[in-house]
C-alpha positions as CSV (number, residue, x, y, z in Angstrom):
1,X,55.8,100.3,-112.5
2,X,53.1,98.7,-114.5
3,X,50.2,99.9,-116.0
4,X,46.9,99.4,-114.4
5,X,45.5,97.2,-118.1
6,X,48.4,94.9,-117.6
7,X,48.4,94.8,-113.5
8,X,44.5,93.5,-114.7
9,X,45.1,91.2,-116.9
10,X,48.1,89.1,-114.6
11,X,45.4,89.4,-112.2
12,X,42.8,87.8,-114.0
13,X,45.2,85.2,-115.2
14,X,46.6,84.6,-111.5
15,X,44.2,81.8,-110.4
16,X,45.0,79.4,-113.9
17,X,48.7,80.4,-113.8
18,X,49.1,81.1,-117.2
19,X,48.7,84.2,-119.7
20,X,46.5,82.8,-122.9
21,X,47.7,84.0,-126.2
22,X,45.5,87.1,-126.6
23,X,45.8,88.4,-123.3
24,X,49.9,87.8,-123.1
25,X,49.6,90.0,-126.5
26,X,47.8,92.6,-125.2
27,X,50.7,92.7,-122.3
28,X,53.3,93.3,-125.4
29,X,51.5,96.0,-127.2
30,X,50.8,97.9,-123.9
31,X,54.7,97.7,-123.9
32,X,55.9,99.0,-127.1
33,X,56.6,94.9,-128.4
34,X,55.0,94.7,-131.8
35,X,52.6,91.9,-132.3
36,X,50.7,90.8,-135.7
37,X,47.1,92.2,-136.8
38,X,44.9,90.1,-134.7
39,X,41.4,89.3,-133.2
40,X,40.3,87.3,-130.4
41,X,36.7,86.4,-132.0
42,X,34.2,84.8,-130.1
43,X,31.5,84.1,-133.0
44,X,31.8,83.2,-136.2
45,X,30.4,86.4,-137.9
46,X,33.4,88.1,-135.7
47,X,36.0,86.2,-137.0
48,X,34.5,86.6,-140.7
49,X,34.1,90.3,-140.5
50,X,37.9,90.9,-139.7
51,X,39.0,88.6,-141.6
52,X,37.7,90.1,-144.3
53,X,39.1,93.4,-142.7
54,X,42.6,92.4,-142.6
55,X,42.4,89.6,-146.1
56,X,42.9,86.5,-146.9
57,X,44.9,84.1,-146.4
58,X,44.6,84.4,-142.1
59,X,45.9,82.3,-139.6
60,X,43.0,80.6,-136.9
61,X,44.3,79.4,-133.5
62,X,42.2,78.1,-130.4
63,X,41.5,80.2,-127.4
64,X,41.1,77.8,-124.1
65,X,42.0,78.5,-120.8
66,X,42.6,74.2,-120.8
67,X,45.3,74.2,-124.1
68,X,48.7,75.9,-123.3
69,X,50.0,74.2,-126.6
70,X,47.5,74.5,-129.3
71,X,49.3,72.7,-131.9
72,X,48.9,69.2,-129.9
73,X,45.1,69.5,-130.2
74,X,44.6,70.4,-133.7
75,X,44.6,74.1,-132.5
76,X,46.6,76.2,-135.5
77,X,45.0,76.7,-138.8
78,X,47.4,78.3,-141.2
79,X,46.7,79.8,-144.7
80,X,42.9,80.0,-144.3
81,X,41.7,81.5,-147.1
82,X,38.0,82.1,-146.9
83,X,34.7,82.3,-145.4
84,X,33.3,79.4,-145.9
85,X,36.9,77.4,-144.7
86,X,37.2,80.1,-141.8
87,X,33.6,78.6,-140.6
88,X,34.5,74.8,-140.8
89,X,37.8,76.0,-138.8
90,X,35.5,77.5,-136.2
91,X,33.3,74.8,-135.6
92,X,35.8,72.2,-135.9
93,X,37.9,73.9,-133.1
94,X,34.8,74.5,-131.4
95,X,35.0,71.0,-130.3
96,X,38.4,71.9,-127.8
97,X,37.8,71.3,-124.4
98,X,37.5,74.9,-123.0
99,X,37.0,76.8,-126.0
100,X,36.8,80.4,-125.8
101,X,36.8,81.4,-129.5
102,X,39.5,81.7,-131.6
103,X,42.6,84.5,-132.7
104,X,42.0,85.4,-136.1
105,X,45.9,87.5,-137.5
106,X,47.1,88.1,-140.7
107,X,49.8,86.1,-142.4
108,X,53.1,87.0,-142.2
109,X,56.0,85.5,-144.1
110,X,60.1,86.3,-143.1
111,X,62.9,84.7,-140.9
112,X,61.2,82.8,-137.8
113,X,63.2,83.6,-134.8
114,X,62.2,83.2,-130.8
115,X,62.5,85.5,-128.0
116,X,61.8,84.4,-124.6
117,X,62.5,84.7,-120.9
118,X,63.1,82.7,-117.8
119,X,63.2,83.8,-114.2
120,X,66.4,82.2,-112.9
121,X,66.4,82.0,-109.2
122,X,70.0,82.5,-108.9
123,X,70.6,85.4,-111.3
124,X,67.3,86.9,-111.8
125,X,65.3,86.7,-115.6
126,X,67.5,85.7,-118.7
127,X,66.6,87.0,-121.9
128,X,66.8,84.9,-124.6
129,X,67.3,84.9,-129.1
130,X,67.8,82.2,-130.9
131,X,66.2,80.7,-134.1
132,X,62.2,80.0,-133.9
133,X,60.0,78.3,-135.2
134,X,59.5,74.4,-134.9
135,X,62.9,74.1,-135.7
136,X,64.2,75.6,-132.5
137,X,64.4,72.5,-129.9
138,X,66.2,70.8,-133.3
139,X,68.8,73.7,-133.8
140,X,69.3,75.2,-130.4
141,X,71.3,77.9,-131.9
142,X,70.1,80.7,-129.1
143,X,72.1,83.3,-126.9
144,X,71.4,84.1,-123.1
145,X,71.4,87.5,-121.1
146,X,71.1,88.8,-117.9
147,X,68.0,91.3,-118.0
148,X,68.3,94.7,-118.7
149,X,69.7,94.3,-121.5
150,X,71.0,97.0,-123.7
151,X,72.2,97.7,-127.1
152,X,75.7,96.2,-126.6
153,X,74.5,93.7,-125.1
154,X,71.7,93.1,-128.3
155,X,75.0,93.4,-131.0
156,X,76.5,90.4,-129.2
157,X,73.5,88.3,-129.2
158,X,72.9,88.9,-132.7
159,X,77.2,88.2,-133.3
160,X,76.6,84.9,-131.6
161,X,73.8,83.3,-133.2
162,X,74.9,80.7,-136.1
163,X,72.0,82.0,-137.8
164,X,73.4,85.3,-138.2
165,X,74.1,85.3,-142.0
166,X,70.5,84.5,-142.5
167,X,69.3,87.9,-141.2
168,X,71.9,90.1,-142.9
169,X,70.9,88.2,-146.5
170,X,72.1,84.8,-147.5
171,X,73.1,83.9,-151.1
172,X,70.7,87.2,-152.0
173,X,68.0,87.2,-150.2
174,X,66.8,90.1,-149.0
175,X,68.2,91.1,-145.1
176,X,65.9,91.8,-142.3
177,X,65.1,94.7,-140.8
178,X,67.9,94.8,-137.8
179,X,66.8,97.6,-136.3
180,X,63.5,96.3,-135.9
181,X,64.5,93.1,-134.1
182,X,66.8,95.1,-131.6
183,X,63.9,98.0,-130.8
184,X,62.1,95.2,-130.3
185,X,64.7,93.2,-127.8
186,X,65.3,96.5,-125.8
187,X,61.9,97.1,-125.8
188,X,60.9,93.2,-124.7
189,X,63.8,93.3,-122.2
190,X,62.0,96.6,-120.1
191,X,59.0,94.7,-120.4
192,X,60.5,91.7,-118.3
193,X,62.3,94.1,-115.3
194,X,58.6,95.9,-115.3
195,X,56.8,92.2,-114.5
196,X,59.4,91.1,-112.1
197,X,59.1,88.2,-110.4
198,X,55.3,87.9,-111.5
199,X,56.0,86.0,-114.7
200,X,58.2,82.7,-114.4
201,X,58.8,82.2,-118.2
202,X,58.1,84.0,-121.4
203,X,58.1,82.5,-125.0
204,X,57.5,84.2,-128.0
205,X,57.9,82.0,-131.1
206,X,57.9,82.6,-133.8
207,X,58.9,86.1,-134.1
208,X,58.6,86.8,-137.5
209,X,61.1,89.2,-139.1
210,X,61.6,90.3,-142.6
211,X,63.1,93.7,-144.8
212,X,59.3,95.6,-143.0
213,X,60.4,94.6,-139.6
214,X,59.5,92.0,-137.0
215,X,56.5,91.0,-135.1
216,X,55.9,88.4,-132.2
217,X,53.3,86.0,-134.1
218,X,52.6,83.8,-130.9
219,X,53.1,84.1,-127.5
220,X,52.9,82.7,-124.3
221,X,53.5,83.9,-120.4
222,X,53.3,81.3,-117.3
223,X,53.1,82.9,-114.4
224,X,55.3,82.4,-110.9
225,X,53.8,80.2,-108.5
């Protein structure tokens, strides 16, 4: 059964149809999916102040309720790395239609992997790993699951991907943390039978995993008509 934050938070998103970045994170932490160090700031002194908190360099990303895909509006700073820059990002973005602030999360560096989920209306929601990032749609090297899924079922995802030798160590570099990503997958895969059929799709890329373990780094959740 969900939680009464989460029941709140689908239910403020209801009328748009769609879960904006900080809110579809707080969704994740509230179920046991870890996310990066983040704000969502809505002044400037805000977004300073933790930024300073966390250190630079930080990542800036738009908040609108009218942008699902920040990137096609100049909505993603990466590798901001002061106050003064942090500022100019804030203004600039400022300018979105919609704006609601900004995210303001740390800078992590690993393996960029995606995890998602679509409600199929045949067999019910279909987990999905694959390889992230922008590269994904250019790969398409991703395996599919009927929800639950469980730790078998997480080993043969992970056997399927091409990508495979890149998160046990390839040509020396260092492995990621495996048990991270499937703790993560089991815990992401409870999260979708909790929702049901009040979430039509789920994307979370990139995940970001290194030898520390792995954390969703973006994320978005559009909700069933």
């Amino acid at each position: 059964m969900l939680n009464k934050e989460i029941r709140e938070i689908l239910s403020e998103c209801k009328e748009r149809g769609w879960v904006m970045e900080p809110q579809a994170k707080e969704i994740l932490r509230l179920s046991g999916v870890e996310t990066t160090e983040f704000i969502w700031a809505r002044d400037v002194q805000e977004a300073i102040r933790f930024a300073n908190q966390i250190g630079y360099p930080v990542v800036a990303k738009v908040v609108s309720p009218e942008v699902v895909h920040k990137s096609d509006v100049g909505g993603v700073a990466v590798g901001v790395s002061g106050d003064e820059k942090l500022a100019e990002v804030y203004t600039e973005m400022g300018k979105i239609k919609g704006f609601s602030g900004i995210i303001v999360e740390e800078m992590v560096r690993g393996i960029e992997l995606i995890v998602g989920m679509k409600l199929d209306q045949q067999f019910g929601p279909v987990v999905l790993l694959g390889v992230g990032g922008t590269a994904v749609e250019i790969y398409k090297d991703v395996a599919l699951r009927m929800a639950p899924i469980l730790e078998r079922d997480v080993d043969s995802m992970l056997k399927s991907i091409k990508a495979r030798p890149l998160l046990e160590g390839y040509r020396g570099s260092e492995p990621i943390n495996i048990e991270a990503l499937k703790k993560m997958l089991l815990a992401f895969s409870d999260m979708v039978m909790e929702l049901g059929a009040e979430v039509d799709s789920i994307d979370l890329n990139p995940v970001i995993c290194n030898a520390s373990g792995c954390v969703v780094t973006d994320a978005r959740m559009m909700l069933a008509k």
